[in-house]
mmCIF file of the C-alpha atoms, coordinates in Angstrom:
data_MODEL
# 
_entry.id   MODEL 
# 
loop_
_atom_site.group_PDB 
_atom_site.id 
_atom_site.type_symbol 
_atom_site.label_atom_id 
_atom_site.label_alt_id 
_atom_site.label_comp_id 
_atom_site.label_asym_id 
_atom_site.label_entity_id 
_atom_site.label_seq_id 
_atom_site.pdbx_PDB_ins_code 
_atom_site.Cartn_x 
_atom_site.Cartn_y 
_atom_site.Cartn_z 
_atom_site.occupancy 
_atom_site.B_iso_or_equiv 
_atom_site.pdbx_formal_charge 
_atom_site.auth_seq_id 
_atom_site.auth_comp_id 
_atom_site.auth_asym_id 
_atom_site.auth_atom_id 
_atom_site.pdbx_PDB_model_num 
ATOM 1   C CA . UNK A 1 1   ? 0.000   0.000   0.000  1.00 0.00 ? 1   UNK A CA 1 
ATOM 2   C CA . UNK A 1 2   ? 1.691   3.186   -1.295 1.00 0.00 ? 2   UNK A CA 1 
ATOM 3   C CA . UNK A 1 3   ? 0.520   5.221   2.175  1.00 0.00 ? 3   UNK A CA 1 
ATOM 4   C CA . UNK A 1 4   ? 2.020   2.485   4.555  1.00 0.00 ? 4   UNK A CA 1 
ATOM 5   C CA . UNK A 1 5   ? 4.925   2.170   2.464  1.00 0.00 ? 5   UNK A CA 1 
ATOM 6   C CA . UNK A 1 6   ? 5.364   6.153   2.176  1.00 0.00 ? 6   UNK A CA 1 
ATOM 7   C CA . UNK A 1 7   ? 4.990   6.702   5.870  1.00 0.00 ? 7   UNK A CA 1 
ATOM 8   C CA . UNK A 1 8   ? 7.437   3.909   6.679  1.00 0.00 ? 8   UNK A CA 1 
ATOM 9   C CA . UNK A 1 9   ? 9.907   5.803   4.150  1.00 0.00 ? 9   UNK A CA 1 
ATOM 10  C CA . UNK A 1 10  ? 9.286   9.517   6.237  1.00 0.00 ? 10  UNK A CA 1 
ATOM 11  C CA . UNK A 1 11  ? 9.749   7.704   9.630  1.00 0.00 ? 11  UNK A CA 1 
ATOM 12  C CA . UNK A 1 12  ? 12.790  6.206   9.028  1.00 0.00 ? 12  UNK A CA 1 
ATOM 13  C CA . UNK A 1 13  ? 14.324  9.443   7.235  1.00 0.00 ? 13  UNK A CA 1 
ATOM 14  C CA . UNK A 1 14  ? 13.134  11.686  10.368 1.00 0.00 ? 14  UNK A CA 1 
ATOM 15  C CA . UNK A 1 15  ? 14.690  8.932   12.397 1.00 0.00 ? 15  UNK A CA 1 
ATOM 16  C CA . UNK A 1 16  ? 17.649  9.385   10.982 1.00 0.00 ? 16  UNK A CA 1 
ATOM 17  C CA . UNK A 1 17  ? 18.011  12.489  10.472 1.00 0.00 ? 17  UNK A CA 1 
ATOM 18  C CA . UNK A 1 18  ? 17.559  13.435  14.329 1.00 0.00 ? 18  UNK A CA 1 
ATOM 19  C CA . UNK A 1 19  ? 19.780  10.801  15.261 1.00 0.00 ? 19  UNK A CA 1 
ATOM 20  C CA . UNK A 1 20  ? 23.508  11.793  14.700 1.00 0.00 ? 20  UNK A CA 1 
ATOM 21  C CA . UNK A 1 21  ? 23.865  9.438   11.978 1.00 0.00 ? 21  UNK A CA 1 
ATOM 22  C CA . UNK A 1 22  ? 24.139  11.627  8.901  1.00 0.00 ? 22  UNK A CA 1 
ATOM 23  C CA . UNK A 1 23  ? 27.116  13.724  11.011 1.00 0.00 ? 23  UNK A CA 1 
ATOM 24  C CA . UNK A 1 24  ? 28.966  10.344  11.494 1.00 0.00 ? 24  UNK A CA 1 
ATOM 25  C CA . UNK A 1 25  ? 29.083  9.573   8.003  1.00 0.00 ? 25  UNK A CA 1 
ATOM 26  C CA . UNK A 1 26  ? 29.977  12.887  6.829  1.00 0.00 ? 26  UNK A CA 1 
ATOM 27  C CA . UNK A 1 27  ? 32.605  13.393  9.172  1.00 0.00 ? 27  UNK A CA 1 
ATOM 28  C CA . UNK A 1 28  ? 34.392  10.992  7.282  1.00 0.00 ? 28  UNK A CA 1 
ATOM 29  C CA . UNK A 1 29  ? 34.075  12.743  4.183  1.00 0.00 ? 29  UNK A CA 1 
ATOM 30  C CA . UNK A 1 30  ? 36.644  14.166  2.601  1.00 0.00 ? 30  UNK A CA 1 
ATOM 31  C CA . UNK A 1 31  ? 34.614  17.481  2.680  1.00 0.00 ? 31  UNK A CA 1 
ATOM 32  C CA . UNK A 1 32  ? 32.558  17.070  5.350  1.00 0.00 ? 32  UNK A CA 1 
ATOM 33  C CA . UNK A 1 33  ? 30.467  20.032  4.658  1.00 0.00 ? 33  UNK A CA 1 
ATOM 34  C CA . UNK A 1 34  ? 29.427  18.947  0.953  1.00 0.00 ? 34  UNK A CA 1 
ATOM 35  C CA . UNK A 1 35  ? 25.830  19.327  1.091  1.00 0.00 ? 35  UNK A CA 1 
ATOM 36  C CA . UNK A 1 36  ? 25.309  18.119  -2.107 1.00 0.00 ? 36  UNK A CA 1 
ATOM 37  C CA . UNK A 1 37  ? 24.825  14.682  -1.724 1.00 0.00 ? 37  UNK A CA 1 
ATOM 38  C CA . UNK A 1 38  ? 22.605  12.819  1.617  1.00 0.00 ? 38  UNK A CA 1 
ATOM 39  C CA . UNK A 1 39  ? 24.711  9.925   3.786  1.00 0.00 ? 39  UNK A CA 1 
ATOM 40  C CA . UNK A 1 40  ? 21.465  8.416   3.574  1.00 0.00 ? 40  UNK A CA 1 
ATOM 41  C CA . UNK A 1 41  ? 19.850  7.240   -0.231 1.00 0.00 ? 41  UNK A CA 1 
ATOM 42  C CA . UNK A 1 42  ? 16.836  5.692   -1.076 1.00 0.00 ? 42  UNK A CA 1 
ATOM 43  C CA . UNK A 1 43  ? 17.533  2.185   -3.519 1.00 0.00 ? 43  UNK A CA 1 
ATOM 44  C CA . UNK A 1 44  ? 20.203  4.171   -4.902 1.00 0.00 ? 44  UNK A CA 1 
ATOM 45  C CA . UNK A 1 45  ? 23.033  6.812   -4.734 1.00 0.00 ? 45  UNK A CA 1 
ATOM 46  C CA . UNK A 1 46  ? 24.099  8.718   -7.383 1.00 0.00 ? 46  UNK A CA 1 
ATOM 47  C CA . UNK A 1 47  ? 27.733  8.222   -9.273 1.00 0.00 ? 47  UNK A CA 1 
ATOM 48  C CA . UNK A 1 48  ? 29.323  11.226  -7.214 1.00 0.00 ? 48  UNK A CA 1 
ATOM 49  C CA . UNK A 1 49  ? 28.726  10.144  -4.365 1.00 0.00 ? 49  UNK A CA 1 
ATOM 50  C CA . UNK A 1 50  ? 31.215  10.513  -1.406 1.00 0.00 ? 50  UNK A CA 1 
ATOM 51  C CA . UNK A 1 51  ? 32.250  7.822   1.038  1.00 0.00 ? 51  UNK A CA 1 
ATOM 52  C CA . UNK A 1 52  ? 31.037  6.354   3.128  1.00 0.00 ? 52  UNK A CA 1 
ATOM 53  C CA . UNK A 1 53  ? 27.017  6.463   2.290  1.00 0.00 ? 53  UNK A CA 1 
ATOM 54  C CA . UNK A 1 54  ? 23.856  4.131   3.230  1.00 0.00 ? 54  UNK A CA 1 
ATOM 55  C CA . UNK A 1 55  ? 21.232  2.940   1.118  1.00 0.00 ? 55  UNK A CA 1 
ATOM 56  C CA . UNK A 1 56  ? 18.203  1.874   2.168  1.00 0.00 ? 56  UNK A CA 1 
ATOM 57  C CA . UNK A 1 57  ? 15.843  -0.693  1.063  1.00 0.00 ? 57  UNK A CA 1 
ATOM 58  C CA . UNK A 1 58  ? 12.243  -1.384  1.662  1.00 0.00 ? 58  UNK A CA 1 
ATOM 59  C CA . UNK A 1 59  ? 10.963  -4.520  0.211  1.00 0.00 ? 59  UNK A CA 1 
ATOM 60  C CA . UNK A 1 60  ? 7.254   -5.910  -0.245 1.00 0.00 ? 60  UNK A CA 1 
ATOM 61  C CA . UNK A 1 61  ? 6.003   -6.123  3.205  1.00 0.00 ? 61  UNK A CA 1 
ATOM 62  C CA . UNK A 1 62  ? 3.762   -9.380  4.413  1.00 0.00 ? 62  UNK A CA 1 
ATOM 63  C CA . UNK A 1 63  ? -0.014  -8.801  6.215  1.00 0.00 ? 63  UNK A CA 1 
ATOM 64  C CA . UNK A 1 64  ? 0.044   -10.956 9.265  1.00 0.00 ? 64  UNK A CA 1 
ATOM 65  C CA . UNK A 1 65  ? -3.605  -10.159 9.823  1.00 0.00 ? 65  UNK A CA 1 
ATOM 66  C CA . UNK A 1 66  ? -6.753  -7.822  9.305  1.00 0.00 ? 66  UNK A CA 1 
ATOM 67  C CA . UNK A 1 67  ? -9.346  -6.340  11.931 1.00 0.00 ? 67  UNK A CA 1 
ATOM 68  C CA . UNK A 1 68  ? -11.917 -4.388  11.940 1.00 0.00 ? 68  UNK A CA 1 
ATOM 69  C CA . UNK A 1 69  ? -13.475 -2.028  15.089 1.00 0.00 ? 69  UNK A CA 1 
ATOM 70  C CA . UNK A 1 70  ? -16.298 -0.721  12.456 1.00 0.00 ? 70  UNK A CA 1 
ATOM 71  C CA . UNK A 1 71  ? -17.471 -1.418  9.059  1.00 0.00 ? 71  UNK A CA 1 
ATOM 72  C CA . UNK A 1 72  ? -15.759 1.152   7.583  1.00 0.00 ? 72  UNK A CA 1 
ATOM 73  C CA . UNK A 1 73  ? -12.368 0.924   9.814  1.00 0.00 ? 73  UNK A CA 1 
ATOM 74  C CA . UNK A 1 74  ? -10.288 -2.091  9.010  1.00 0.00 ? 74  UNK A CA 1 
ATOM 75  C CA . UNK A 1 75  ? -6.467  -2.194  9.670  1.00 0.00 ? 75  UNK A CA 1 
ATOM 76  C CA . UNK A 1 76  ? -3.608  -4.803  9.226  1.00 0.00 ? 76  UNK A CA 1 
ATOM 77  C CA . UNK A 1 77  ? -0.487  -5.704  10.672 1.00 0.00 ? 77  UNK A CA 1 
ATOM 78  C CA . UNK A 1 78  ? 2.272   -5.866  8.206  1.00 0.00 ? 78  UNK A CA 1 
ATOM 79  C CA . UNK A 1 79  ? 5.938   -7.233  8.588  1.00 0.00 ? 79  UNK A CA 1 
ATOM 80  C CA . UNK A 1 80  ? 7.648   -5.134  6.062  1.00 0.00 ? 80  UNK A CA 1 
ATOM 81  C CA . UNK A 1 81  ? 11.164  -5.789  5.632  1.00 0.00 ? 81  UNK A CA 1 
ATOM 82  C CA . UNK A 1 82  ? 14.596  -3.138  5.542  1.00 0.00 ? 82  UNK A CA 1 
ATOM 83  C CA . UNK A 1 83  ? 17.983  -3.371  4.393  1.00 0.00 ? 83  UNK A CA 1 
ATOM 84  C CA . UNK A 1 84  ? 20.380  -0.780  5.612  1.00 0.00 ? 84  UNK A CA 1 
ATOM 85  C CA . UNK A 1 85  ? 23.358  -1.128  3.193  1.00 0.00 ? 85  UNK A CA 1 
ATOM 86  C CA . UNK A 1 86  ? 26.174  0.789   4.545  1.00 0.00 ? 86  UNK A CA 1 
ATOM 87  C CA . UNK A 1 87  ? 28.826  1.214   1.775  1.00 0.00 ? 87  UNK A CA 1 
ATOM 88  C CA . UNK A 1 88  ? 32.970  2.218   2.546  1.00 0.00 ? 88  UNK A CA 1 
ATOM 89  C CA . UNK A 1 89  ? 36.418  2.914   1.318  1.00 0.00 ? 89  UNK A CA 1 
ATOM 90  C CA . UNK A 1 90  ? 39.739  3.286   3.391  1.00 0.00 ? 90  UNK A CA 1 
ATOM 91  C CA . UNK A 1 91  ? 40.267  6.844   4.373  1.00 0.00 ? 91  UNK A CA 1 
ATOM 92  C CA . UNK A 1 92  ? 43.314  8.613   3.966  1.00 0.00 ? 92  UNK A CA 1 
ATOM 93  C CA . UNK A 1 93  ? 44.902  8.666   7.917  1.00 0.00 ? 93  UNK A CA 1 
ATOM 94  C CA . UNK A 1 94  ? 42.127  6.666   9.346  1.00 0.00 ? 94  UNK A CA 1 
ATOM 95  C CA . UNK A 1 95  ? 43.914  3.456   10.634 1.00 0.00 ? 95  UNK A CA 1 
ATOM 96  C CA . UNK A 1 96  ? 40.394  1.217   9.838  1.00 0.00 ? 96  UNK A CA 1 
ATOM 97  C CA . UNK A 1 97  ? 39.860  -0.774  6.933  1.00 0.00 ? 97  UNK A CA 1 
ATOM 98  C CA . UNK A 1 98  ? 36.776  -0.501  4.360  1.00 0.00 ? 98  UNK A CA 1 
ATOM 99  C CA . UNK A 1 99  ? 35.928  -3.293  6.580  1.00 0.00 ? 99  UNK A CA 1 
ATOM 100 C CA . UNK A 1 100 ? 36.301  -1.127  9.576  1.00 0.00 ? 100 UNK A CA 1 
ATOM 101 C CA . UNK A 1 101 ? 34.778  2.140   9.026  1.00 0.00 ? 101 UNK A CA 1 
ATOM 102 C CA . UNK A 1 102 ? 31.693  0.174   7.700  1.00 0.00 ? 102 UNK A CA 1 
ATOM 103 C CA . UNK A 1 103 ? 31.396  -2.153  10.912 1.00 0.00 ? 103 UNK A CA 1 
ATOM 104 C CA . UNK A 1 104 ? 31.681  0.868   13.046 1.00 0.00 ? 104 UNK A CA 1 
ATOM 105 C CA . UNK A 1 105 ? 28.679  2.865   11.207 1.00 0.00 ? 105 UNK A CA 1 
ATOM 106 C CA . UNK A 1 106 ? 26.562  -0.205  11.025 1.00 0.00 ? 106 UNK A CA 1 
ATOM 107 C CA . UNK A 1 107 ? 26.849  -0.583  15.142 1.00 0.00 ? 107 UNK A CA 1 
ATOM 108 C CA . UNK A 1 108 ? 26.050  3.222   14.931 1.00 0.00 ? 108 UNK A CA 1 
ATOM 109 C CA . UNK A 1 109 ? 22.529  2.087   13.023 1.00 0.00 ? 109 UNK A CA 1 
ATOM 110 C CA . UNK A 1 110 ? 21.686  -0.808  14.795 1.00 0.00 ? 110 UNK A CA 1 
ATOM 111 C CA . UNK A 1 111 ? 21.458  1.733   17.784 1.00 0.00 ? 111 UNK A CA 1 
ATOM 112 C CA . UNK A 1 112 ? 19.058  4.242   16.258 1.00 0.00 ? 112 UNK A CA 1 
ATOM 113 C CA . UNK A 1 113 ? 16.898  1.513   14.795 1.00 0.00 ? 113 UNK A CA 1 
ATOM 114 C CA . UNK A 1 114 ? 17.661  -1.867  16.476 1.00 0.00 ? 114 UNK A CA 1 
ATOM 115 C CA . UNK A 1 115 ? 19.743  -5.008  17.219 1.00 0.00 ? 115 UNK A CA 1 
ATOM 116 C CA . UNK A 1 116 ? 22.569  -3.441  19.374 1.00 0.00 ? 116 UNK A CA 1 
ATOM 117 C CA . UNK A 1 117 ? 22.953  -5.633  22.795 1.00 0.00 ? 117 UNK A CA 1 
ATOM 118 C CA . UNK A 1 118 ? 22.833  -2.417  25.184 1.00 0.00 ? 118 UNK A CA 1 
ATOM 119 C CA . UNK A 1 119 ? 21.054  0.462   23.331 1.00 0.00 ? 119 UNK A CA 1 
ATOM 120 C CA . UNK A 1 120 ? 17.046  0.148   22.700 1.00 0.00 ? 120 UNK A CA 1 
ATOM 121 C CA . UNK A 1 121 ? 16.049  1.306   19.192 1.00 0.00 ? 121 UNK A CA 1 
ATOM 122 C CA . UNK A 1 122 ? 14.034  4.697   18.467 1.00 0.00 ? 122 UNK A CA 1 
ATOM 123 C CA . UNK A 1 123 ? 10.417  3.818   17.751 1.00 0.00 ? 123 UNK A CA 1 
ATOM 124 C CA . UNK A 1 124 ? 9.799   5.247   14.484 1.00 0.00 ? 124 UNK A CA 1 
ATOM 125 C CA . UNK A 1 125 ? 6.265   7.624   14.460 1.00 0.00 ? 125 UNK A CA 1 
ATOM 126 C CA . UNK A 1 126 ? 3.885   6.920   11.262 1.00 0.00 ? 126 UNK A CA 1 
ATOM 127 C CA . UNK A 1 127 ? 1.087   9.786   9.888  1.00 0.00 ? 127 UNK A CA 1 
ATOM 128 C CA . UNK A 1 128 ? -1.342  6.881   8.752  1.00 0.00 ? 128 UNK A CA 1 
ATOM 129 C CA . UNK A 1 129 ? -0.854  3.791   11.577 1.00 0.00 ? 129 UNK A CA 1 
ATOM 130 C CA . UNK A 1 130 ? 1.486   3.106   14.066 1.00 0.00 ? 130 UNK A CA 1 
ATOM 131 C CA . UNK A 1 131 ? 4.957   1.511   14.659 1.00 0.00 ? 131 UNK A CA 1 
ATOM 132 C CA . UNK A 1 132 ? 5.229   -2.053  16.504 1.00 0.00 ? 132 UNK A CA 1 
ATOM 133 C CA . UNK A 1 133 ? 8.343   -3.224  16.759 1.00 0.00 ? 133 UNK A CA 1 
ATOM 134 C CA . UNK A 1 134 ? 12.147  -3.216  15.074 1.00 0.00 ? 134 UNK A CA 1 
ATOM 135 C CA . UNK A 1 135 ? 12.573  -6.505  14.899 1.00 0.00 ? 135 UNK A CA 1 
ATOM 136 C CA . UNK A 1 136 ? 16.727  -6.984  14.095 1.00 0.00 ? 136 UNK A CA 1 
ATOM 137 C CA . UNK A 1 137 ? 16.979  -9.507  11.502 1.00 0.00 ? 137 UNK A CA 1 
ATOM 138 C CA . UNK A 1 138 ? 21.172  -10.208 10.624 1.00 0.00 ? 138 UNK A CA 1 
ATOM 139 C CA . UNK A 1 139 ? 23.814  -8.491  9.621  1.00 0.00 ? 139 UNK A CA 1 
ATOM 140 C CA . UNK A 1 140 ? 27.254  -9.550  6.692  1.00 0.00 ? 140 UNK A CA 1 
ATOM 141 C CA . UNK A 1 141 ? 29.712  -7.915  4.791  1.00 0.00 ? 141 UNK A CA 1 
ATOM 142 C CA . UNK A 1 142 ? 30.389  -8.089  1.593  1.00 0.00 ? 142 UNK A CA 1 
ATOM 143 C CA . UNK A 1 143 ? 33.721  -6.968  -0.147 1.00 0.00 ? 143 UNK A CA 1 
ATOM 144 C CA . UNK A 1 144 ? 32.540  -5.377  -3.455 1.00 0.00 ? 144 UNK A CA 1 
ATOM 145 C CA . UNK A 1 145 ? 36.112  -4.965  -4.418 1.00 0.00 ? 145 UNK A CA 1 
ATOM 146 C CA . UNK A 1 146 ? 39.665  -4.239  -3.604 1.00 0.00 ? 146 UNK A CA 1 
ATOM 147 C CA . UNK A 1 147 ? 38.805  -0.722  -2.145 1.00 0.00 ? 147 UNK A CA 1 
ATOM 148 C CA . UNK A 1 148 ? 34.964  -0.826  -1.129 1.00 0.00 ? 148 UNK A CA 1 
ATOM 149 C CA . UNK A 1 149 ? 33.373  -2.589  0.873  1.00 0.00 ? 149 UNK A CA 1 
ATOM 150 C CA . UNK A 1 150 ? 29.708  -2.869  1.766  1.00 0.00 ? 150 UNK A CA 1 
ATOM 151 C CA . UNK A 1 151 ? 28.050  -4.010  5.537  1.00 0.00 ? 151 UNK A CA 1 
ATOM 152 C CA . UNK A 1 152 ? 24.255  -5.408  5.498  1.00 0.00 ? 152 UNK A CA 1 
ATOM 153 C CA . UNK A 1 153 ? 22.022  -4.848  8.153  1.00 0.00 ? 153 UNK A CA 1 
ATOM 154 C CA . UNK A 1 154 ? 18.468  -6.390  8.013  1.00 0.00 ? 154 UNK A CA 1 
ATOM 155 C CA . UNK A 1 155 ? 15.457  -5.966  9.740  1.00 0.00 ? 155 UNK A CA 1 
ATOM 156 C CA . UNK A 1 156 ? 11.366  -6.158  9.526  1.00 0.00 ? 156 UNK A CA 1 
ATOM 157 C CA . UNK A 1 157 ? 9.476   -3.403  10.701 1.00 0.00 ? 157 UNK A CA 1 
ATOM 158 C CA . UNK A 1 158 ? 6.392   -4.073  11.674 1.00 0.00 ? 158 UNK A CA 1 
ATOM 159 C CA . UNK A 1 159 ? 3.223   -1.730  11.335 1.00 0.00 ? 159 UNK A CA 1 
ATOM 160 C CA . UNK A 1 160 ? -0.286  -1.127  12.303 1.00 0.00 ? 160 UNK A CA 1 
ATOM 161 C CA . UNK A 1 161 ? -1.845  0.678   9.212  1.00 0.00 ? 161 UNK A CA 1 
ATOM 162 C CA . UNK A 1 162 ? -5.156  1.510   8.072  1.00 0.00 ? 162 UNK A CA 1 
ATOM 163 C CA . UNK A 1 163 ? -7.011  -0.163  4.756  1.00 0.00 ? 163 UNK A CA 1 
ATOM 164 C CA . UNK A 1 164 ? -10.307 0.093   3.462  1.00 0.00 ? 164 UNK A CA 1 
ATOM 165 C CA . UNK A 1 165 ? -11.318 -2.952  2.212  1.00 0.00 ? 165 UNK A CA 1 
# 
């Protein structure tokens, strides 16, 4: 449903940007005050882009079930699942690795939105519904080549929206 799918989208771009993650990223830009491009992209980040970045990814989200308090009023409960892909290079004078720098920002995320052993995750606030539950799914790396290297982080989100039927 484009309105579920929309709000999730806003939440977890207000989310992050009131958590400090966009200054961590940028701080390890070579110009950290480039406000040309976001640390944060939607599917996709444009060829310009500065290291190290995040895309997101919102896939097709499951209904676990429907209700109804009125005729008129029904709502579901959806599982809808995110990707956090953090992307990194080596940094001139930073002793980390591409491996490094990208485990470091994806503990940074998992704190804002879930799966860090000692920090609870924000709850995310929807226009249309309301936010359940982070659930952490996994996280990997993945070495994309000699100098990048990309860090996974997977969870579902799960919502209480409003449908008509």
């Amino acid at each position: 449903m484009a309105i579920a799918s929309s709000d999730l989208v806003k939440a977890l771009n207000t989310v992050w940007d009131a958590s400090t993650l966009d200054v961590l990223f940028k701080a390890l830009w070579s110009d950290p005050t480039d406000a040309e491009f976001p640390a944060l992209h939607d599917q996709v980040a444009g060829g310009e882009q500065p290291f190290p970045y995040c895309i997101f990814e919102m896939q097709t989200g499951n209904t676990n079930s429907r209700m109804s308090a009125e005729s008129n009023s029904i709502r579901e409960i959806r599982d809808v699942p995110v990707n956090f892909r953090v992307h990194a290079r080596e940094i001139a004078d930073d002793p980390r690795t591409a491996k490094g720098i990208a485990s470091y920002l994806v503990e940074e995320i998992m704190k804002v939105f879930g799966g860090h052993p000692t920090v609870a995750p924000t709850a995310l606030v929807l226009d249309n519904g309301k936010f359940l539950q982070s659930q952490y799914q996994n996280d990997y790396s993945v070495r994309e080549s000699e100098d990048n290297f990309q860090w996974i982080v997977s969870y579902i989100f799960r919502i209480d929206v409003p449908v008509m039927a």
